[in-house]
PDB file of N, CA, C and O in Angstrom:
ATOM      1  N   UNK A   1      72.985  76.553  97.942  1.00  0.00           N
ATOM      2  CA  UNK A   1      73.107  77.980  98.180  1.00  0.00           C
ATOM      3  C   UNK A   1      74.582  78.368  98.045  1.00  0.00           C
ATOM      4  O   UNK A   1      75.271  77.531  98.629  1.00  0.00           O
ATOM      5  N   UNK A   2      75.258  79.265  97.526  1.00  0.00           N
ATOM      6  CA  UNK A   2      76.048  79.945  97.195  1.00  0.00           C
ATOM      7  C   UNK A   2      76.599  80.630  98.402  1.00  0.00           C
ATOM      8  O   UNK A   2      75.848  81.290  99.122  1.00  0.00           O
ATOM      9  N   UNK A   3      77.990  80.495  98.683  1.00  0.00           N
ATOM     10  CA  UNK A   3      78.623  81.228  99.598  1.00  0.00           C
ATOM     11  C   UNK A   3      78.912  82.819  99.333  1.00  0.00           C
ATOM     12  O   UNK A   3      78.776  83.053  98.132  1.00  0.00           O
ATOM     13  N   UNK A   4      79.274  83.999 100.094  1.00  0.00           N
ATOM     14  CA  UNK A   4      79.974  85.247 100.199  1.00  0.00           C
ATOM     15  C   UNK A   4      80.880  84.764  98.549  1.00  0.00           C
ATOM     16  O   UNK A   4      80.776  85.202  97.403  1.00  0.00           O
ATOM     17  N   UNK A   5      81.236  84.313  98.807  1.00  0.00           N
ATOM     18  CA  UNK A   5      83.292  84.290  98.237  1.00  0.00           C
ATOM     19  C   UNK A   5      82.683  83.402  96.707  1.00  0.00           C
ATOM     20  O   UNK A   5      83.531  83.249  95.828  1.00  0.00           O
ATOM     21  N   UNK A   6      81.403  82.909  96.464  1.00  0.00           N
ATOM     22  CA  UNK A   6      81.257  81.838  95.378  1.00  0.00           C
ATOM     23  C   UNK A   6      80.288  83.482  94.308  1.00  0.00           C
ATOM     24  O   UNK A   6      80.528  83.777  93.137  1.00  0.00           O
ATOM     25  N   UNK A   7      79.566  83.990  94.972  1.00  0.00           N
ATOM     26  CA  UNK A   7      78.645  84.945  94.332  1.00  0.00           C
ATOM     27  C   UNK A   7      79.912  85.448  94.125  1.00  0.00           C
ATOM     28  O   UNK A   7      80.374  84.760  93.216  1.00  0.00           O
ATOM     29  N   UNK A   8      81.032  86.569  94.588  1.00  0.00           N
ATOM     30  CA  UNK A   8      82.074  87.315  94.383  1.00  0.00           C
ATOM     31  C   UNK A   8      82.815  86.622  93.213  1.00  0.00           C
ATOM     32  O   UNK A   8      82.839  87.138  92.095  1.00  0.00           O
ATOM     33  N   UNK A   9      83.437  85.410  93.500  1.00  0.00           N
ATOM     34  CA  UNK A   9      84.418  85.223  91.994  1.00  0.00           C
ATOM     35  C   UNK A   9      83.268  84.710  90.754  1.00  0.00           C
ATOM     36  O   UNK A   9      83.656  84.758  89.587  1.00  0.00           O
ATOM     37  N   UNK A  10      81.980  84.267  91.027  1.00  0.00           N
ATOM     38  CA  UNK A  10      80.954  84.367  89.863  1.00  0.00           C
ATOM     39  C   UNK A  10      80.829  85.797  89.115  1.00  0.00           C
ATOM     40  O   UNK A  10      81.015  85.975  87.911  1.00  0.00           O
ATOM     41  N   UNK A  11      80.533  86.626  89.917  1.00  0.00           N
ATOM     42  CA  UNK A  11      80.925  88.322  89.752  1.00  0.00           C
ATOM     43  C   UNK A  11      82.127  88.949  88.813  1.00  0.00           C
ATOM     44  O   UNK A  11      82.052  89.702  87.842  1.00  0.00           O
ATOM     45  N   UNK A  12      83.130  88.423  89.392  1.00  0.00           N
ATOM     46  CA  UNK A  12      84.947  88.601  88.981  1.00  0.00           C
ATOM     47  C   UNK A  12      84.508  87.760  87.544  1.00  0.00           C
ATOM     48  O   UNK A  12      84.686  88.474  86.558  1.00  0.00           O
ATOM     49  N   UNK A  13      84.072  86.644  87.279  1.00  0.00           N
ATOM     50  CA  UNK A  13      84.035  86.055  86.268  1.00  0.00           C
ATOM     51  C   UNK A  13      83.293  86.703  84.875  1.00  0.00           C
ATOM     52  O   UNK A  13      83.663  86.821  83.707  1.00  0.00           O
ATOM     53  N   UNK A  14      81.968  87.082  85.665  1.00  0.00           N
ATOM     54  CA  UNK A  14      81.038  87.471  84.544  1.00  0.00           C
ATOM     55  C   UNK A  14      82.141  88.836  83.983  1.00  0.00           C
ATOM     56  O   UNK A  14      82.433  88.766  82.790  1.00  0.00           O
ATOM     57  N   UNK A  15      82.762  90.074  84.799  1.00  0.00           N
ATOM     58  CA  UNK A  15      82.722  90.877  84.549  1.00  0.00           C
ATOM     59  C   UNK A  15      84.353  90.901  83.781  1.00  0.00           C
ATOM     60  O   UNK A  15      84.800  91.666  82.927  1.00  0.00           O
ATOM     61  N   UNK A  16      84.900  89.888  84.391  1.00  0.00           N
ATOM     62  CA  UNK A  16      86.627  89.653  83.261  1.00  0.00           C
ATOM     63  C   UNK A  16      86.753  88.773  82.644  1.00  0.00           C
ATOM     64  O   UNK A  16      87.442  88.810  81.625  1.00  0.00           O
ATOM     65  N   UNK A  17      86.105  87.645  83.072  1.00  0.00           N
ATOM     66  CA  UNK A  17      86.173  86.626  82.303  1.00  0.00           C
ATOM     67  C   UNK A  17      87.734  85.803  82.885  1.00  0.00           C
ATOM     68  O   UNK A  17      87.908  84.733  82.302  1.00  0.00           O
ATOM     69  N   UNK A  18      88.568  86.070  83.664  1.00  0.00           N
ATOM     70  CA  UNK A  18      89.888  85.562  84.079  1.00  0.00           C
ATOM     71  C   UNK A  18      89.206  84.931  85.685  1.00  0.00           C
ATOM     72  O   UNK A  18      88.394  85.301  86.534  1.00  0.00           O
ATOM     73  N   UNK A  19      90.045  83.868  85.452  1.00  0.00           N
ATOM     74  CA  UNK A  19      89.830  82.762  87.446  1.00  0.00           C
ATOM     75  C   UNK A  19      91.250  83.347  88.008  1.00  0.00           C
ATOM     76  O   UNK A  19      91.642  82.863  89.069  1.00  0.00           O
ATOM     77  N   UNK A  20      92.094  84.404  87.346  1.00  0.00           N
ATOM     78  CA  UNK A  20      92.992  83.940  87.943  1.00  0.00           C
ATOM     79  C   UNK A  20      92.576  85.067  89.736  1.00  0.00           C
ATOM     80  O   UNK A  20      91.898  86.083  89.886  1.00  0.00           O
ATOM     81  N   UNK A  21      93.448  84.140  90.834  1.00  0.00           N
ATOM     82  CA  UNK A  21      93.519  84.733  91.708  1.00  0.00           C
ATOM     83  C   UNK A  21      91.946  84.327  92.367  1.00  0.00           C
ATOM     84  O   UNK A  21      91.477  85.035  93.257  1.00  0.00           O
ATOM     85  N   UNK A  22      91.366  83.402  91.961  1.00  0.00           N
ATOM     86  CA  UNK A  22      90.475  83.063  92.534  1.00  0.00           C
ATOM     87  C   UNK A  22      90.197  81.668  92.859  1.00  0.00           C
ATOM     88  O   UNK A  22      90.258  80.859  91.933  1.00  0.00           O
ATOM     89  N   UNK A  23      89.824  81.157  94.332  1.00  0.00           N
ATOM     90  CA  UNK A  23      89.930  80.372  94.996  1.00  0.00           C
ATOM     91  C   UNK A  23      89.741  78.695  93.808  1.00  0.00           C
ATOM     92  O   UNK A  23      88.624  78.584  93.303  1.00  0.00           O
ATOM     93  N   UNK A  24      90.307  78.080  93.617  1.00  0.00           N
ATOM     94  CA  UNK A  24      89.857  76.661  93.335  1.00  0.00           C
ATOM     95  C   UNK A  24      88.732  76.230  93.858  1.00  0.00           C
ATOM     96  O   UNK A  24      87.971  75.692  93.054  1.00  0.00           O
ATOM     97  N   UNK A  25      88.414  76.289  94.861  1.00  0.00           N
ATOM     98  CA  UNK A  25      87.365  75.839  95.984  1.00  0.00           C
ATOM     99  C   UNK A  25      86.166  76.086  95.236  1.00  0.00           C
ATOM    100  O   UNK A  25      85.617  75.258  94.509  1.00  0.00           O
ATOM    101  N   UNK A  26      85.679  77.579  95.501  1.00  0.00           N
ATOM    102  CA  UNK A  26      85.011  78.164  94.611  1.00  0.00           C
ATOM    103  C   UNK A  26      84.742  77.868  93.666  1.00  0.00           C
ATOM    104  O   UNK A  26      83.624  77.371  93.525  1.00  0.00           O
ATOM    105  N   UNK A  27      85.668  78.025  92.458  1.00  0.00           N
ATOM    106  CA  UNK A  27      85.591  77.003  91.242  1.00  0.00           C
ATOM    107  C   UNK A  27      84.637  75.967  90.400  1.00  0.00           C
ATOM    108  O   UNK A  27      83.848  75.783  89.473  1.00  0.00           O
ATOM    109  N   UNK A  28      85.377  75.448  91.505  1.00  0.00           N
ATOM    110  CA  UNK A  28      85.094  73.953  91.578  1.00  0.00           C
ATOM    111  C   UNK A  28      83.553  73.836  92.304  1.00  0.00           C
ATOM    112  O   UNK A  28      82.844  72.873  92.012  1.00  0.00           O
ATOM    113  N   UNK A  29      83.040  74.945  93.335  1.00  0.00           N
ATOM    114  CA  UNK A  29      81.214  74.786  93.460  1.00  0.00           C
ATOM    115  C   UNK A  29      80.551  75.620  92.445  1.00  0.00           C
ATOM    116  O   UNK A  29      79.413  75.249  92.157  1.00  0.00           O
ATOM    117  N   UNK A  30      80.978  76.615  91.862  1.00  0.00           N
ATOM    118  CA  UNK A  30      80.400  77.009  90.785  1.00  0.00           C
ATOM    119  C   UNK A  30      80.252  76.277  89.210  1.00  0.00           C
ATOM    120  O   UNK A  30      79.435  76.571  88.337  1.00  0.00           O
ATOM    121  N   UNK A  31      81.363  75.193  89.167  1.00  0.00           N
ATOM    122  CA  UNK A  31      81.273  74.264  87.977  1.00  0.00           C
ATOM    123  C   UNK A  31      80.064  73.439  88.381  1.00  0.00           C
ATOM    124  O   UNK A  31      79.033  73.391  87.709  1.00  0.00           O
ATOM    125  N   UNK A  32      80.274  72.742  89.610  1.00  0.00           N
ATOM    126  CA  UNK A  32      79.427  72.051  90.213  1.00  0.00           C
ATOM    127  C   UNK A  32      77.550  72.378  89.817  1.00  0.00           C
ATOM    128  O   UNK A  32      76.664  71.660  89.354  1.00  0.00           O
ATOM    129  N   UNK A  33      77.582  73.354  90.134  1.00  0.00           N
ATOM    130  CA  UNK A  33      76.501  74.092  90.029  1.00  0.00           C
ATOM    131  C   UNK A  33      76.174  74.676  88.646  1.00  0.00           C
ATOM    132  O   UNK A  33      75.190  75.365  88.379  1.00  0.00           O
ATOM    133  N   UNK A  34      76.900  74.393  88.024  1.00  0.00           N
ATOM    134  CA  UNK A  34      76.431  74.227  85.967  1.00  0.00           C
ATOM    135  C   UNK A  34      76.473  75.902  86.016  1.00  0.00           C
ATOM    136  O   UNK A  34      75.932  76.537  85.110  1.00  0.00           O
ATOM    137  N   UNK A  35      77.150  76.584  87.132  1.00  0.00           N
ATOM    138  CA  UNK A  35      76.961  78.573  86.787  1.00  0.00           C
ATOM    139  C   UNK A  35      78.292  78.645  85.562  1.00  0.00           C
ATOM    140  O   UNK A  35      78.280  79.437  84.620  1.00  0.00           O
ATOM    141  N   UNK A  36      79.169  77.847  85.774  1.00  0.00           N
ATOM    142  CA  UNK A  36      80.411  77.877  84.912  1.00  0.00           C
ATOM    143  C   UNK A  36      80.771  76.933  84.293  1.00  0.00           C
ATOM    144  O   UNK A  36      80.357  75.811  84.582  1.00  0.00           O
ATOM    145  N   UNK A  37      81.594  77.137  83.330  1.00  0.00           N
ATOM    146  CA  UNK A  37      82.574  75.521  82.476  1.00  0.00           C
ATOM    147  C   UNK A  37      83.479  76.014  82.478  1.00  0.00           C
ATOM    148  O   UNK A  37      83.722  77.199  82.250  1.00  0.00           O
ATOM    149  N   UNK A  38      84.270  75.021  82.787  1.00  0.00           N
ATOM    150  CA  UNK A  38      85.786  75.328  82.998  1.00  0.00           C
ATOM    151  C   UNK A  38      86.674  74.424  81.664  1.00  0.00           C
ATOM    152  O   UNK A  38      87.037  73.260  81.834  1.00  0.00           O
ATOM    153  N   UNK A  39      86.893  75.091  80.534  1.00  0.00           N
ATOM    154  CA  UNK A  39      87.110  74.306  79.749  1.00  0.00           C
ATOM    155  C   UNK A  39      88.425  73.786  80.066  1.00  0.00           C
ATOM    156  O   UNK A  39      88.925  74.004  81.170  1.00  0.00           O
ATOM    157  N   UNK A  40      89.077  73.042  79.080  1.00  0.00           N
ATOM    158  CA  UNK A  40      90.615  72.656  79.880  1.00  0.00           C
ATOM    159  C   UNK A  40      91.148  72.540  80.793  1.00  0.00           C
ATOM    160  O   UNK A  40      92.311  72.146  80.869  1.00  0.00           O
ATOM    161  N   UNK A  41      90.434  72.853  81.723  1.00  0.00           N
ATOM    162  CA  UNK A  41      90.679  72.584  82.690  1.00  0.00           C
ATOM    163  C   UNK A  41      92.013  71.823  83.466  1.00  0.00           C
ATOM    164  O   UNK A  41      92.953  72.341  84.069  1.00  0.00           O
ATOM    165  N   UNK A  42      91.755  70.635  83.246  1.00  0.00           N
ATOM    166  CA  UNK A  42      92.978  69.562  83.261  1.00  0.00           C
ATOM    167  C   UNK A  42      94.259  69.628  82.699  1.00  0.00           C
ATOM    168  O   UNK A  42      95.287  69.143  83.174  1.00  0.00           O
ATOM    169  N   UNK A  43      94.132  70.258  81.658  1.00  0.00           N
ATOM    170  CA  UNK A  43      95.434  70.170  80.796  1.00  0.00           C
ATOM    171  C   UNK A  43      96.495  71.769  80.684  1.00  0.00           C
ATOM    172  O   UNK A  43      97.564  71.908  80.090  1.00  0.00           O
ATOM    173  N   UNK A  44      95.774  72.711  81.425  1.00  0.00           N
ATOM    174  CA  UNK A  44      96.492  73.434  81.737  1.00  0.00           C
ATOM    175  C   UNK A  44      96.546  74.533  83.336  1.00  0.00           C
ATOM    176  O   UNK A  44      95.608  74.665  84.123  1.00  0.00           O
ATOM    177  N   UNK A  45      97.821  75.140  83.436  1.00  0.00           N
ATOM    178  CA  UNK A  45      97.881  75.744  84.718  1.00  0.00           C
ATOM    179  C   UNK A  45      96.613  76.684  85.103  1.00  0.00           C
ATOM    180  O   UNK A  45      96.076  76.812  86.203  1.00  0.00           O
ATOM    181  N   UNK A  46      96.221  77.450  83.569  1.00  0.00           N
ATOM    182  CA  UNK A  46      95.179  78.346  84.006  1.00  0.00           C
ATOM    183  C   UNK A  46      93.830  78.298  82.873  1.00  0.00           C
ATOM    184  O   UNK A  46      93.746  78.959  81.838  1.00  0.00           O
ATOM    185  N   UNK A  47      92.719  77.209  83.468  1.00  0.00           N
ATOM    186  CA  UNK A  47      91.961  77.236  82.665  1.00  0.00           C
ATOM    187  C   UNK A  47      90.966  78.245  82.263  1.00  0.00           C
ATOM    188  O   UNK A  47      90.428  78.935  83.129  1.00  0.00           O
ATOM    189  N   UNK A  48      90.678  78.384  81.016  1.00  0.00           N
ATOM    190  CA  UNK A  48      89.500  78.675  80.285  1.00  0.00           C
ATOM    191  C   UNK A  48      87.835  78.596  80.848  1.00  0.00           C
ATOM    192  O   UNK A  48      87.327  77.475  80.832  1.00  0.00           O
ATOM    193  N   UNK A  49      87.083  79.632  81.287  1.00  0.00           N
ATOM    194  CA  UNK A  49      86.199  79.598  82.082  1.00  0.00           C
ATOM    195  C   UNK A  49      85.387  80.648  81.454  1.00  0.00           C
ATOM    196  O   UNK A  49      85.624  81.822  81.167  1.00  0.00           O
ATOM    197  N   UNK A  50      84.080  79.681  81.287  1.00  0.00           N
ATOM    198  CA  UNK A  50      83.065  80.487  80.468  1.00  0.00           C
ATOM    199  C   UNK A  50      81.895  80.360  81.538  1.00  0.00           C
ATOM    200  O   UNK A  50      81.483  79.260  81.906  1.00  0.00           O
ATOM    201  N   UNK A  51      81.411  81.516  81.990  1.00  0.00           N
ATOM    202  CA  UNK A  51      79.864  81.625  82.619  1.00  0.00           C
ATOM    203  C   UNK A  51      78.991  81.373  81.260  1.00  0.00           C
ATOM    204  O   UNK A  51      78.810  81.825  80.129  1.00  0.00           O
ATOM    205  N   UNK A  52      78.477  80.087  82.372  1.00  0.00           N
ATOM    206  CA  UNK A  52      76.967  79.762  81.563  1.00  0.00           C
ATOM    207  C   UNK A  52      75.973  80.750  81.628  1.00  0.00           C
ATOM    208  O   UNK A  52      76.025  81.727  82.374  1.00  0.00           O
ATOM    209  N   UNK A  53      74.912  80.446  80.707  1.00  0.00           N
ATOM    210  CA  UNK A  53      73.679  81.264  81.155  1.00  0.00           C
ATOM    211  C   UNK A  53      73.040  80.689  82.218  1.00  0.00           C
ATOM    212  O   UNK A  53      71.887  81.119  82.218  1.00  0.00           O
ATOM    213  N   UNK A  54      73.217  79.933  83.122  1.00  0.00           N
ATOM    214  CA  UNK A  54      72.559  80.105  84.309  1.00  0.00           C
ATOM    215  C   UNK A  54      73.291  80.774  85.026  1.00  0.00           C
ATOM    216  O   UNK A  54      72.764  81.568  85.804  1.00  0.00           O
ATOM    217  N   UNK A  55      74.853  80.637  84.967  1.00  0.00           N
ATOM    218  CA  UNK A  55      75.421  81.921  85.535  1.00  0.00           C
ATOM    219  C   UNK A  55      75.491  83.125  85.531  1.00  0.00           C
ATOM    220  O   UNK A  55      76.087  83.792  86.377  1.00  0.00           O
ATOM    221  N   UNK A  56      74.568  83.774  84.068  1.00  0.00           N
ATOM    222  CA  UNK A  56      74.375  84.918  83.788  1.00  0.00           C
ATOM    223  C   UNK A  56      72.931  84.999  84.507  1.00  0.00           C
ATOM    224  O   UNK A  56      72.476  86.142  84.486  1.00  0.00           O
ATOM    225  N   UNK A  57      72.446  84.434  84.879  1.00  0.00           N
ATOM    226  CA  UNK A  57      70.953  84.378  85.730  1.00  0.00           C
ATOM    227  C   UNK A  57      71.328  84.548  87.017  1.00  0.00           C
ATOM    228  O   UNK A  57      70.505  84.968  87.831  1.00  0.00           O
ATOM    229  N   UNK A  58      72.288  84.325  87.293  1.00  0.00           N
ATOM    230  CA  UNK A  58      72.113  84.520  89.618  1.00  0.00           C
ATOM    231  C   UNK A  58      72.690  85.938  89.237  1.00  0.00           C
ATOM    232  O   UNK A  58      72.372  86.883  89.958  1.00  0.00           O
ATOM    233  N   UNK A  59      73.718  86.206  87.890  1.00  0.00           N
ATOM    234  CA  UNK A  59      73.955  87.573  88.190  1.00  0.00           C
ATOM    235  C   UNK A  59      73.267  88.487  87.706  1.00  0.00           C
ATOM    236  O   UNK A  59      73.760  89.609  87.823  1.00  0.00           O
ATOM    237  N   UNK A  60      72.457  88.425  87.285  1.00  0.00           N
ATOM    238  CA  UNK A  60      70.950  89.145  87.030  1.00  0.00           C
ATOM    239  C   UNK A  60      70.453  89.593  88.129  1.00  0.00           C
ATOM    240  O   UNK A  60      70.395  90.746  88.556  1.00  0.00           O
ATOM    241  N   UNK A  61      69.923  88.134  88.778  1.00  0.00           N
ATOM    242  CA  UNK A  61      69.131  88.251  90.364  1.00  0.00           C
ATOM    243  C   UNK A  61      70.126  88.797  90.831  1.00  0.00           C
ATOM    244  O   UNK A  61      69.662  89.888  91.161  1.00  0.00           O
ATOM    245  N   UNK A  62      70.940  88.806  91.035  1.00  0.00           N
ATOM    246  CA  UNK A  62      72.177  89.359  92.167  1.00  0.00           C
ATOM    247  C   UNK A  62      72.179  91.144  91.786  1.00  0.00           C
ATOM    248  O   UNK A  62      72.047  91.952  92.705  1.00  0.00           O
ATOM    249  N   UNK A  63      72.326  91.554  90.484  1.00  0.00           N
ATOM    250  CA  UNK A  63      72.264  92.923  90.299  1.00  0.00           C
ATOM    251  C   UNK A  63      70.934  93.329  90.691  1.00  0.00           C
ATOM    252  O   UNK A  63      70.933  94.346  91.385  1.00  0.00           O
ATOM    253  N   UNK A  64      69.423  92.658  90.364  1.00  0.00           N
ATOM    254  CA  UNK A  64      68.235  93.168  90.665  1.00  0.00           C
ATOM    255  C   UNK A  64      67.987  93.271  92.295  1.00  0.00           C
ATOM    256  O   UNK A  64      67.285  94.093  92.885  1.00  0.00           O
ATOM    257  N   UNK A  65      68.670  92.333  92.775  1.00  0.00           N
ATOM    258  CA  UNK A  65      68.309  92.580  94.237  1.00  0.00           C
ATOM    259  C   UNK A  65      68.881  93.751  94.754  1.00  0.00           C
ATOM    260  O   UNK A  65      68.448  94.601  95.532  1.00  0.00           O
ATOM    261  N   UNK A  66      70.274  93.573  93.975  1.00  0.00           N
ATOM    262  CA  UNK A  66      71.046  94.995  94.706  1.00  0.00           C
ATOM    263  C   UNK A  66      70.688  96.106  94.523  1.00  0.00           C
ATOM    264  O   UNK A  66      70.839  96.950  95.406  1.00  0.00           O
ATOM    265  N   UNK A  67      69.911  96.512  92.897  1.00  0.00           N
ATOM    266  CA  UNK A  67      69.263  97.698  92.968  1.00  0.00           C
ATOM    267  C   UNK A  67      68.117  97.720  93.421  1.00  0.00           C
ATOM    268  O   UNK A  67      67.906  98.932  93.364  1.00  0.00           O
ATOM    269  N   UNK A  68      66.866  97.118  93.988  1.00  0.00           N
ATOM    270  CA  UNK A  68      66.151  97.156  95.042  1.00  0.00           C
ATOM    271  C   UNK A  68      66.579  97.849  95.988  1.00  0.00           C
ATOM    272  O   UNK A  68      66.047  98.957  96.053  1.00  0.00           O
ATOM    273  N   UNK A  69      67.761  97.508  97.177  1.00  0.00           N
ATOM    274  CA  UNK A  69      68.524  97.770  97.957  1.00  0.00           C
ATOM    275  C   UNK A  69      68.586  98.806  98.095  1.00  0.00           C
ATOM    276  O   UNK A  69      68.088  99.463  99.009  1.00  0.00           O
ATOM    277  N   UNK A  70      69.356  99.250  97.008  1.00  0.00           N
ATOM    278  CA  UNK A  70      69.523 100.944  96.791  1.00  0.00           C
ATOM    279  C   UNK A  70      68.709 101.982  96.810  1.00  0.00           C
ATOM    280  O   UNK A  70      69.005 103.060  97.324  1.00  0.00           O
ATOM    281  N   UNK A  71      67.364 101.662  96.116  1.00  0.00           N
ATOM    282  CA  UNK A  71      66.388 102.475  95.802  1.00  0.00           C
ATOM    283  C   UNK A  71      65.429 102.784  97.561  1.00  0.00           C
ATOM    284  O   UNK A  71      64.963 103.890  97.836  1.00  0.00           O
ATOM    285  N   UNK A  72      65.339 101.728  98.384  1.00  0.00           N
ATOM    286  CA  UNK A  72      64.883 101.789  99.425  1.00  0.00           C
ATOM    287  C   UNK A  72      64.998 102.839 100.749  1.00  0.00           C
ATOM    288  O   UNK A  72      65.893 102.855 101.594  1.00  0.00           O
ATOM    289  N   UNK A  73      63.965 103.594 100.671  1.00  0.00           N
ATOM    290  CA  UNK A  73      64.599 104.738 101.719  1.00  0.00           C
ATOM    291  C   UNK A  73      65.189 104.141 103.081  1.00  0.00           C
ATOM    292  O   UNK A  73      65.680 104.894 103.923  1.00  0.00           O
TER     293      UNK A  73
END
């Protein structure tokens, strides 16, 4: 399960595509979790980070739930 702060920089990701300013921690459970690749990772200060399509899938579910939410009197 996905923390507050792991859905948020998955979010920050899909929608800029930049890690910067976002936790390592994080990161590093979202690689974990095949939502991201972090290309280069290793070899430089600020890696290259592509949301997978399963990462484009929690943010799917994540937008559908939220407009549920909304619509609810």
């Amino acid at each position: 399960m996905l923390s507050a702060h792991e859905i948020a920089a998955l979010m920050v990701l899909g929608s800029l595509g930049s890690c910067r300013d976002i936790d390592p921690h994080d990161l590093a459970a979202l690689a974990t979790c095949r939502l991201i690749n972090m290309a280069n990772a290793r070899s430089t200060a600020s890696p290259t980070v592509h949301v997978t399509p399963a990462g484009y899938r929690v943010l799917g579910a994540v937008h559908r739930a939220s407009s549920v939410r909304v619509r609810q009197p």
